[in-house]
C-alpha positions in Angstrom: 88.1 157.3 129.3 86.3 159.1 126.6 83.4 157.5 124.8 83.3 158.9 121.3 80.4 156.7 119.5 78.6 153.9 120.7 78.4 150.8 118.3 76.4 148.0 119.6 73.6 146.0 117.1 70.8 147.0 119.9 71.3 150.6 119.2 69.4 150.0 116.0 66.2 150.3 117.9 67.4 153.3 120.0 65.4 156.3 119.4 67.7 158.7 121.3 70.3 160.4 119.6 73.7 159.3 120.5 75.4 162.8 120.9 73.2 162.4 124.4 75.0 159.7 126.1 78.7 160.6 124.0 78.2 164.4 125.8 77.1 162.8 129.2 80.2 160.1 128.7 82.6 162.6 127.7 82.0 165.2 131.0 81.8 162.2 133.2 85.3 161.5 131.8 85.2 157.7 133.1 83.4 154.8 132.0 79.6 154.9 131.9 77.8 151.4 132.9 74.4 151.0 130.7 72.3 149.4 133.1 69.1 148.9 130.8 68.1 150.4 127.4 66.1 149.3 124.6 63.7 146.0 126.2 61.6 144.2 124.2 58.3 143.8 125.8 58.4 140.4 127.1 61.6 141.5 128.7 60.1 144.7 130.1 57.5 142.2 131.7 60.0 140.2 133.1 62.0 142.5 134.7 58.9 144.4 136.2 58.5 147.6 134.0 56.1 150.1 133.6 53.9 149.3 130.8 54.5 152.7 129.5 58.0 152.3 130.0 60.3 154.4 127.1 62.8 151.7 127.3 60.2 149.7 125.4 60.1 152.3 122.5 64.0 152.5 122.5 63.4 156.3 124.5 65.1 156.0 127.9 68.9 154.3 128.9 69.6 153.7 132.8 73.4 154.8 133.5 75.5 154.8 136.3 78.9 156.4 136.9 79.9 153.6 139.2 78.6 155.2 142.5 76.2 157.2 144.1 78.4 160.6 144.0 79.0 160.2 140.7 75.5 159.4 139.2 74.3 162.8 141.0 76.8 164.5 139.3 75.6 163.4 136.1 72.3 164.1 137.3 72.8 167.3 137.4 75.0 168.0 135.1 72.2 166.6 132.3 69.4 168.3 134.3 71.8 171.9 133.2 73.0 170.8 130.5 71.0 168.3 128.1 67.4 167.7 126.0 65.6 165.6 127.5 62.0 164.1 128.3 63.0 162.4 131.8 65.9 162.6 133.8 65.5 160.3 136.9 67.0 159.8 140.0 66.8 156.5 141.2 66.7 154.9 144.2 69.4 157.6 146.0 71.2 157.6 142.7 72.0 154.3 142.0 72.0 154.7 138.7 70.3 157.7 136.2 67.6 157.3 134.0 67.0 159.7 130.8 64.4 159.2 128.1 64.7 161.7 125.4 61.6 161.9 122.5 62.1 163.0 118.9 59.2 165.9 119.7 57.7 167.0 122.6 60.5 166.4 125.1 59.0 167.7 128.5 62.0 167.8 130.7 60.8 166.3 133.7 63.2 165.8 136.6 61.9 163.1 138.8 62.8 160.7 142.1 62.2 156.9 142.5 62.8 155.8 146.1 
């Protein structure tokens, strides 16, 4: 399956640019689950995140590939390949997190156990 353009209303918040998850999508070449993406802060509160968390500014989308071989995959593969400000592996690849800034992107690749 090849994702060409995501259209869902919550996208409207979404700072990162689309071509980021339709590239990652498109080499994955099977379906990419979006775990979490834009929260609003009561719901980041909820679910326990960071209260600098990017999801909150509409910066960062958890993914998965459907299993633990896959995600690191895509891990790499955007570590090589992609913009980013985070890439992060979490919890032995369960699923990916990127965050990706209009300016300033650092490129940090980082674990969560």
């Amino acid at each position: 399956m090849t994702l060409t353009r995501l259209k869902v209303p919550f996208l409207r918040k979404a700072k990162i640019p689309n071509p980021i998850f339709t590239k990652a999508a498109n080499k994955s070449g099977k379906p990419i689950r979006i775990n979490s993406f834009y929260r609003s802060q009561l719901l980041n509160v909820k679910v326990g995140g960071s209260a600098t968390s990017q999801h909150v500014k509409g910066e960062a989308i958890d993914i998965s590939a459907g299993n633990k071989v896959e995600n690191k995959k895509l891990f790499d593969w955007i570590c090589a390949n992609l913009d980013f400000d985070q890439v992060i592996n979490e919890y032995d690849f369960q699923w990916v997190h990127i965050s990706y800034k209009s300016k300033g992107n650092r490129k940090q690749i980082l674990v969560v156990k």
